[in-house]
C-alpha positions as CSV (number, residue, x, y, z in Angstrom):
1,X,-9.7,-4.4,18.6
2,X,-6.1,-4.0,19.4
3,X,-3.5,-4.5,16.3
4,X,-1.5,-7.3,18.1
5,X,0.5,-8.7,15.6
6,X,4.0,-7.4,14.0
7,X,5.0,-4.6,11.7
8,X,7.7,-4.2,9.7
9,X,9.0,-1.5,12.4
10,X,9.3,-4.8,14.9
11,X,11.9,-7.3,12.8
12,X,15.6,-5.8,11.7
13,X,15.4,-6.5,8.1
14,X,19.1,-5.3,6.5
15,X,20.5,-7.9,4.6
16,X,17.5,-10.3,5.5
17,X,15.6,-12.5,2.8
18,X,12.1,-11.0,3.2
19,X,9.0,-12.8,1.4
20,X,6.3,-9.9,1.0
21,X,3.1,-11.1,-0.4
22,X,1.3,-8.2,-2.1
23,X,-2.1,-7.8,-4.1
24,X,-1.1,-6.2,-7.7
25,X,-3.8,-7.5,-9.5
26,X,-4.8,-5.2,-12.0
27,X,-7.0,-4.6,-14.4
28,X,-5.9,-5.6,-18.2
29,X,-7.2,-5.3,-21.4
30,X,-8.6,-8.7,-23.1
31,X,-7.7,-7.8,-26.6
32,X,-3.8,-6.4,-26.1
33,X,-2.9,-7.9,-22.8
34,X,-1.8,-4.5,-21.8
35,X,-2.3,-3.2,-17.6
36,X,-5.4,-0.6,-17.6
37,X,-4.7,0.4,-14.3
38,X,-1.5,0.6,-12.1
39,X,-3.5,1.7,-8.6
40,X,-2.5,-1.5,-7.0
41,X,1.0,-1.8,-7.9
42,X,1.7,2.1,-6.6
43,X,-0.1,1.0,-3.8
44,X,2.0,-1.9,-2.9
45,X,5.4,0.2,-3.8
46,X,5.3,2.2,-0.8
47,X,5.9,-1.7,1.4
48,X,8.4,-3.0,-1.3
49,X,10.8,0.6,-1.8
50,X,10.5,0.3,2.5
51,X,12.2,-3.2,2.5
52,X,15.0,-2.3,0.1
53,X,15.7,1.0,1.7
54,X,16.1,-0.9,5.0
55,X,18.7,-3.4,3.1
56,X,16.3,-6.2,2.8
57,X,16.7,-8.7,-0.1
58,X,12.9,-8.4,-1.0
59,X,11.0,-11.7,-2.9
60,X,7.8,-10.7,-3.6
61,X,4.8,-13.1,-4.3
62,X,2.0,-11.8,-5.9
63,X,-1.6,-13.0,-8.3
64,X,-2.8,-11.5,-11.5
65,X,-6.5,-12.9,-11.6
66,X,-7.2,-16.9,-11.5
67,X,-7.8,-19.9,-13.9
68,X,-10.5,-19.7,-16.9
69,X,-10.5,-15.6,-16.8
70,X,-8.8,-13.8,-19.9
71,X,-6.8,-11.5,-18.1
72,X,-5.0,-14.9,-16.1
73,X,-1.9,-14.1,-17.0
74,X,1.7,-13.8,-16.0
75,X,3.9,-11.1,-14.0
76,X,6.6,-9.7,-16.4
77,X,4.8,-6.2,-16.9
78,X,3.7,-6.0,-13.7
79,X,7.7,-6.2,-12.9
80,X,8.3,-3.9,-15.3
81,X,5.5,-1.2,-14.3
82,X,6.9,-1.8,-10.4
83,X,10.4,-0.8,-12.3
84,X,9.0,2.4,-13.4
85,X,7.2,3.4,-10.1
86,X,9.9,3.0,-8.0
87,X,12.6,3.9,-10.1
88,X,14.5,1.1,-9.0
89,X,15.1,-1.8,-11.2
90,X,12.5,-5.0,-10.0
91,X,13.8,-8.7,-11.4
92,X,11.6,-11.2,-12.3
93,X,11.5,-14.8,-12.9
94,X,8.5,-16.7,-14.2
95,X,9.2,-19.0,-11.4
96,X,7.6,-19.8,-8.3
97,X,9.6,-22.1,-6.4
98,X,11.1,-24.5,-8.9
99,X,14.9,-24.3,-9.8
100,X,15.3,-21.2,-11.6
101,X,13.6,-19.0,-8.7
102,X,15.5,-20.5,-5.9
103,X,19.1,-19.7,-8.0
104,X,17.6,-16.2,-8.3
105,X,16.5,-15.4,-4.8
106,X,20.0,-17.1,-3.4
107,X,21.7,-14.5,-5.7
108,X,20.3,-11.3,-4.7
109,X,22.1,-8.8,-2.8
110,X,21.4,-6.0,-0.1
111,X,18.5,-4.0,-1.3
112,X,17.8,-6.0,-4.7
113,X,13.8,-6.8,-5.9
114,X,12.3,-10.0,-7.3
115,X,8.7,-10.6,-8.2
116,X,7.9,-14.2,-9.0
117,X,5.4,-15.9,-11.0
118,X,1.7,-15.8,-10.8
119,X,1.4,-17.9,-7.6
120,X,-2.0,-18.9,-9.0
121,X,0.0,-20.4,-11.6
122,X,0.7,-22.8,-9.1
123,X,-2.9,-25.4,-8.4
124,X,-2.5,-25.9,-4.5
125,X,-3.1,-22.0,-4.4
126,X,-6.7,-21.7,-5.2
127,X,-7.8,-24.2,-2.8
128,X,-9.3,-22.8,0.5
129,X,-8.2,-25.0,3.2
130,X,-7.2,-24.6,7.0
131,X,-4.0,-22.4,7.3
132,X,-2.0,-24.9,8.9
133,X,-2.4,-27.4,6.3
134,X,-1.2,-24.4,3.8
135,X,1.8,-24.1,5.3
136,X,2.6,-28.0,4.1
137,X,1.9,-26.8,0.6
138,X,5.2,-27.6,-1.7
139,X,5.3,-23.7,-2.3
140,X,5.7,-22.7,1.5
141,X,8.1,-25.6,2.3
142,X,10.0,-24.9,-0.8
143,X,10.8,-20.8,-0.5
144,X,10.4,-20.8,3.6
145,X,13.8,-22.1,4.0
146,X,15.6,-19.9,1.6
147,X,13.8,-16.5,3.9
148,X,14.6,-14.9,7.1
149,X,11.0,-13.0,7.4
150,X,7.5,-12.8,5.4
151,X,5.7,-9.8,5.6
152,X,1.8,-10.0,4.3
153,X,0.6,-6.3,2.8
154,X,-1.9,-8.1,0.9
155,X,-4.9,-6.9,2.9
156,X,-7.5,-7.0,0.0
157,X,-7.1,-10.9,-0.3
158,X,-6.3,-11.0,3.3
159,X,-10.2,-12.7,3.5
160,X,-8.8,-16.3,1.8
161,X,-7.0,-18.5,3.1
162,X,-4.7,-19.4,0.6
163,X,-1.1,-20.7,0.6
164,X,0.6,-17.9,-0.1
165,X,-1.0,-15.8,2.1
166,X,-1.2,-17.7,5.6
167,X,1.1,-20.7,5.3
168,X,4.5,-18.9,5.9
169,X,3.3,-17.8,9.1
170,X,3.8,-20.6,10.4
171,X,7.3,-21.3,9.0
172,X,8.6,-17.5,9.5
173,X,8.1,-14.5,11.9
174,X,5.7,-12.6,9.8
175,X,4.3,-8.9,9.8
176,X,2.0,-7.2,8.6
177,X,3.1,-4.6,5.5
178,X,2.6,-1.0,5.1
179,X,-1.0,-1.2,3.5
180,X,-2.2,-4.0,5.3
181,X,-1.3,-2.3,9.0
182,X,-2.8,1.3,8.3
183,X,-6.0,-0.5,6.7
184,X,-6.7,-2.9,9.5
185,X,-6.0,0.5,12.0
186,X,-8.8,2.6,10.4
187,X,-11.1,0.0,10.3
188,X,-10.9,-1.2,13.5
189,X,-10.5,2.3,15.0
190,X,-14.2,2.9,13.1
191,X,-15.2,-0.3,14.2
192,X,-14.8,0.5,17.8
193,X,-15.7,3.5,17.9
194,X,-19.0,4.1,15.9
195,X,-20.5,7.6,16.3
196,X,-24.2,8.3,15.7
197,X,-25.9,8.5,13.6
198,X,-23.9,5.4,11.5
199,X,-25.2,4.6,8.0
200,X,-24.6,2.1,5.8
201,X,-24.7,2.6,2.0
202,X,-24.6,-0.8,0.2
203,X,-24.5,-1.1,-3.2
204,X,-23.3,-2.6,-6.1
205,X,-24.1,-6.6,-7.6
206,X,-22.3,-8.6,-4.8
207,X,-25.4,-8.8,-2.8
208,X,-24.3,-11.8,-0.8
209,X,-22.0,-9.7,0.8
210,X,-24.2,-7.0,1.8
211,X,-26.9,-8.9,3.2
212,X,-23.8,-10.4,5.4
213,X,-23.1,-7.0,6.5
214,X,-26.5,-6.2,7.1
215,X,-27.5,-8.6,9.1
216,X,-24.5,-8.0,11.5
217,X,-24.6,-4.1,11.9
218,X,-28.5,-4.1,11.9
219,X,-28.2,-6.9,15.1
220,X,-25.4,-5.9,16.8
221,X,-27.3,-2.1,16.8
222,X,-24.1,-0.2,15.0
223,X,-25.8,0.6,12.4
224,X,-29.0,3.4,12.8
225,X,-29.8,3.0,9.0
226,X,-29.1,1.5,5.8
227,X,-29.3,2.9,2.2
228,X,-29.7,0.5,-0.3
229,X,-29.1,1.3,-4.2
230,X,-27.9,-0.9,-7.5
231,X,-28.5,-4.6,-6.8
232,X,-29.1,-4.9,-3.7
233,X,-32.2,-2.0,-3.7
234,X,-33.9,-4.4,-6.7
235,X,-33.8,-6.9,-4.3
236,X,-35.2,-5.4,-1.4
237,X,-37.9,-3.8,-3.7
238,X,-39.1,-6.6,-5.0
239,X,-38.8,-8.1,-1.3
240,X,-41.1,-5.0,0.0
241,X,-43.9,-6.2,-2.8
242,X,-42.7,-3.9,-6.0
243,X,-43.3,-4.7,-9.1
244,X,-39.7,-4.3,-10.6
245,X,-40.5,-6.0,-14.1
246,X,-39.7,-9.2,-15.2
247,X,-36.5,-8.5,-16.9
248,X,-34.9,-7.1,-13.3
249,X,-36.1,-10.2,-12.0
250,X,-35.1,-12.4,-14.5
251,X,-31.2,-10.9,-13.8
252,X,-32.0,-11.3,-10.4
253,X,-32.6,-15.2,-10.7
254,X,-29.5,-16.1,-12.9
255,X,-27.5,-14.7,-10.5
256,X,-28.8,-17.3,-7.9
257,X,-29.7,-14.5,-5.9
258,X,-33.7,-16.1,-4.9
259,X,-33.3,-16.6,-1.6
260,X,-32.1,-13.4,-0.8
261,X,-34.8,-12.0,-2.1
262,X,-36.5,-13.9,0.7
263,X,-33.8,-12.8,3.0
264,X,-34.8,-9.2,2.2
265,X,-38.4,-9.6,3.2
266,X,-37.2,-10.9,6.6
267,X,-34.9,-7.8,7.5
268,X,-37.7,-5.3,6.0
269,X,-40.2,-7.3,8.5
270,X,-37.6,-6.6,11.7
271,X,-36.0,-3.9,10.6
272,X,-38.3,-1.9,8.0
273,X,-37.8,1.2,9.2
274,X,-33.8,1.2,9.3
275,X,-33.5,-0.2,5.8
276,X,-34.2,2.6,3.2
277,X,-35.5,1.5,0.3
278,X,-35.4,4.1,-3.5
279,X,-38.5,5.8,-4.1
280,X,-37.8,6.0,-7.7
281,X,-35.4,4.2,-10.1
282,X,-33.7,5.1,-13.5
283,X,-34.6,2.9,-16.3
284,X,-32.6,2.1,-19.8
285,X,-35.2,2.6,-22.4
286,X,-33.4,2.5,-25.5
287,X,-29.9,3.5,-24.4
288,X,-31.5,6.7,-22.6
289,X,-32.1,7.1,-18.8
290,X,-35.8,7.4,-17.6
291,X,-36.9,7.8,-14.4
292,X,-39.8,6.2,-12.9
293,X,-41.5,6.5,-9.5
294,X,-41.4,2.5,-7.5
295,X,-45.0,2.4,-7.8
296,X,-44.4,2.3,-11.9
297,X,-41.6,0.9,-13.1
298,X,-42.0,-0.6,-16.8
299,X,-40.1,-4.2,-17.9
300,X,-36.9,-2.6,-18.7
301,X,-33.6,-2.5,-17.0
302,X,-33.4,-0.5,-13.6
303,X,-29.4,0.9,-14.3
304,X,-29.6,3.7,-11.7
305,X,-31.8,5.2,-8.2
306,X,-33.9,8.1,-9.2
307,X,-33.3,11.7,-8.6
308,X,-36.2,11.8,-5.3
309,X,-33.8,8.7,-3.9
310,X,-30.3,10.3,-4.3
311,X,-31.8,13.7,-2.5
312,X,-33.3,11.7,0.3
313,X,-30.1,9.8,0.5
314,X,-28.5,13.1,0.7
315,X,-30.3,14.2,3.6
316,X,-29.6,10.7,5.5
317,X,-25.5,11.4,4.9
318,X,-25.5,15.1,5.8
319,X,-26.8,13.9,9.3
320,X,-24.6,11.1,9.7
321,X,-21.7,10.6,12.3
322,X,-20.0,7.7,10.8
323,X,-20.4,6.8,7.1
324,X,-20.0,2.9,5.8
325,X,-20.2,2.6,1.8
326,X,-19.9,0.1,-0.4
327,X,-20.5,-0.7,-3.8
328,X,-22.1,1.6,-6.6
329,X,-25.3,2.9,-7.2
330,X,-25.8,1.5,-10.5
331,X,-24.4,0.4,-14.1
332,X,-22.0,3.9,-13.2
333,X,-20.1,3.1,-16.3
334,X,-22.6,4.2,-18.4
335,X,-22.5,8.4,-18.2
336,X,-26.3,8.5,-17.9
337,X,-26.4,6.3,-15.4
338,X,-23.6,7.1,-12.7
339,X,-25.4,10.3,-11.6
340,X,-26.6,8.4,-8.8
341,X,-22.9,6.9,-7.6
342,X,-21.2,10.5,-8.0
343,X,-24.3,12.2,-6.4
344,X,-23.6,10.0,-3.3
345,X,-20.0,9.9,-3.3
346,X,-20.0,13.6,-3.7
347,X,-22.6,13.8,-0.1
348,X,-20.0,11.7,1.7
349,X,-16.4,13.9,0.5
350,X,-19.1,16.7,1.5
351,X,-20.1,15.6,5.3
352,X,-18.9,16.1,8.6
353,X,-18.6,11.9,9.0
354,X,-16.1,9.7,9.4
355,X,-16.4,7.5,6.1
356,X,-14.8,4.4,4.9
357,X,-15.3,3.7,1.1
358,X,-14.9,-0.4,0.4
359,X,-12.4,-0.9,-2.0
360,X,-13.7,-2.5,-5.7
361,X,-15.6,0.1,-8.4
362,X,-17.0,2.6,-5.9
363,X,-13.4,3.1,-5.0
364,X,-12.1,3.3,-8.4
365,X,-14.8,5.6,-8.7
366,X,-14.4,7.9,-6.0
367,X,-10.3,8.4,-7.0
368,X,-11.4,9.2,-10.7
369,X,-13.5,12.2,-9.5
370,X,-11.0,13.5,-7.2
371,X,-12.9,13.3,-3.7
372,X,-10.2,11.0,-1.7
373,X,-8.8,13.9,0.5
374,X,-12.9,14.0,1.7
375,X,-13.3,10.3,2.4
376,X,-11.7,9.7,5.7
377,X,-10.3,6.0,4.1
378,X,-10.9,4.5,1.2
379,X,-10.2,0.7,1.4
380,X,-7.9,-1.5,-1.0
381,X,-9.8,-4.5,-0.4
382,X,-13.5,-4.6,-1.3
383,X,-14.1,-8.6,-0.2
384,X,-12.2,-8.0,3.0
385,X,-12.9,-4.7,4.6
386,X,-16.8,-5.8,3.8
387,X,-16.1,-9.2,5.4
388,X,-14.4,-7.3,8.5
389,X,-17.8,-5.4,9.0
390,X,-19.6,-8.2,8.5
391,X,-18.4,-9.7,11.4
392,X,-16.3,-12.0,9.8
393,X,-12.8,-13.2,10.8
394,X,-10.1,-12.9,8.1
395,X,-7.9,-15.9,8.3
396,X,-4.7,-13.5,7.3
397,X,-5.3,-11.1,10.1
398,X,-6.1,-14.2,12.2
399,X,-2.6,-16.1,11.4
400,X,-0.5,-13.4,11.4
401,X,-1.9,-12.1,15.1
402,X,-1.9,-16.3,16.7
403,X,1.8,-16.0,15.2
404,X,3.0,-12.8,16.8
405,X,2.0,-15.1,20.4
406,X,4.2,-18.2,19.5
407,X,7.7,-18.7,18.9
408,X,9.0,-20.7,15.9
């Protein structure tokens, strides 16, 4: 699919009011309110030291998290971590568009940085509604006037449509930022240009989202095989007629997760032998890792694929052409328990294939054990990059490409 929509390379931005709407949300610690983990904020520097090196007077909007979760909180060290990374000092206001951040975006000069408030501070910006009617949020009509362009880097949200993150489209020529531009390139690049064998390895707990991707690459044919581990292999275990124990199925069922349980047992009946299921699984018997062969696991906790699994997996990757992989291959955070997740990750920085790595935990992963410079791309964005391959349309990609057609 051709990237038809603007860069920053396209708009001259010295001594121009640029909006850039990033995704810094990090990790914090519960208990001291401290960041964990900057990844996302260096990340996002690369866009924000462009726009002040080209002259622009750079607002940037940004979320840390969302109402009712204990790490909701606001900007100020994010500002002051951005400080640090780009050696460059980074204003902030906990404002979003009421009096005090308007006075400070009309006074910033050539080059100058300012990171708002928590946008999710702000009510209008959890609700999902049609872009269009985003732009008429107060948020977008407020700040829209006082920019010349808005540039959207935020491609791990770039699956919501959220004020912030499509409505100034419509009010501004828009581009696409640093991170978000290079992502959607390798993943469309992969996209169109699957090599065989492809495999899919989908892990992890979010098994709506992998049933979404499996259903589209197993129909549309680009995808020869898929490995299934954490989550998603109890599922399509106890879908294929094993007897997991009542305690994985228990989990199973509080996560609301039923009817894809039923969902598995209609893929394995059309596409049985593409979908590779673990022979054995690692259990947590009192805080110690057993392994037990599918045909007799005990009621206890399945944390991990067993060691027959991870060297069949092996064998599936070291053939492959093009690697998909998403999502760990079990509780990883637990050291007896993540040798199937390194195992794995280690196959793919090891193979000949083309491999994307979704962003979320088996990135994080991944970048802890050093294998980055043998994953062809890693993603930023877990929810959208799996959403991409899913077949989905992401409403940012979508606004900011019908925009780069029309003139305001």
């Amino acid at each position: 699919m051709a990237i038809d929509f603007y860069t920053i390379d396209d708009f001259d931005l010295d001594n121009k009011t640029v909006l850039v709407r990033v995704d810094i949300n990090s990790p914090v610690d519960p208990s001291t309110g401290l960041i964990l983990d900057d990844t996302r904020i260096r990340l996002h520097s690369e866009t924000i030291e462009e726009l002040s090196k080209k002259g622009a007077k750079t607002v940037v909007l940004a979320h840390q998290s969302r109402p009712g979760k204990k790490d909701f909180t606001t900007l100020k060290q994010h500002a002051e971590s951005l400080s640090k990374i780009l050696n460059h000092k980074v204003d902030y206001v906990d404002d979003i568009f009421g009096s005090n951040a308007i006075k400070a975006i009309k006074k910033l000069k050539r080059g100058d940085i300012l990171l708002l408030e928590n946008v999710r501070f702000y009510s209008e910006e959890i609700l999902r509604r049609d872009p269009k009617i985003q732009s008429e949020t107060h948020m977008v009509q407020k700040l829209s006037p006082l920019a010349d362009y808005f540039v959207n880097d935020a491609f791990a949200a770039a699956h919501r449509s959220q004020p912030s993150l499509v409505g100034f489209a419509f009010m501004l020529p828009s581009a696409a930022g640093r991170i978000m531009e290079r992502e959607l390139k390798a993943l469309y690049t992969a996209m169109d240009n699957v090599k065989k064998p492809c495999i899919y390895i989908l892990g992890g707990v979010k098994v709506d989202d992998s049933i979404m991707v499996m259903e589209n690459v197993l129909e549309n044919g680009s995808a020869d095989y898929i490995l299934t581990t954490g989550l998603v292999a109890n599922i399509f275990l106890w879908g294929s007629g094993v007897e997991i124990g009542k305690c994985n199925k228990d989990f199973i069922v509080s996560k609301g997760y039923c009817d894809f349980v039923k969902k598995s047992k209609k893929l394995l009946k059309n596409y049985g032998e593409q979908i590779i299921i673990p022979k054995d699984v690692a259990v947590c018997i009192r805080n110690k890792r057993v392994e037990f062969s599918v045909d007799e696991i005990p009621d206890k906790p399945i944390y991990d694929i067993g060691t027959e699994t991870i060297t069949e997996y092996a064998g599936y990757i070291r053939k492959a052409e093009t690697l998909f992989a998403n999502g760990p291959a079990g509780v990883f955070e637990k050291e007896e328990f993540n040798i199937g997740t390194d195992d794995i990750l280690n196959a793919i920085a090891s193979s000949n294939a083309f491999s994307i790595i979704g962003g979320g935990h088996l990135a994080a992963a991944a970048n802890q054990m050093g294998l980055s410079k043998g994953i062809s791309h890693i993603s930023s964005g877990g929810g959208a990059s799996i959403n991409l391959l899913a077949g989905e349309d992401l409403p940012v990609v979508e606004v900011l490409r019908e925009r780069a057609t029309k003139k305001l």
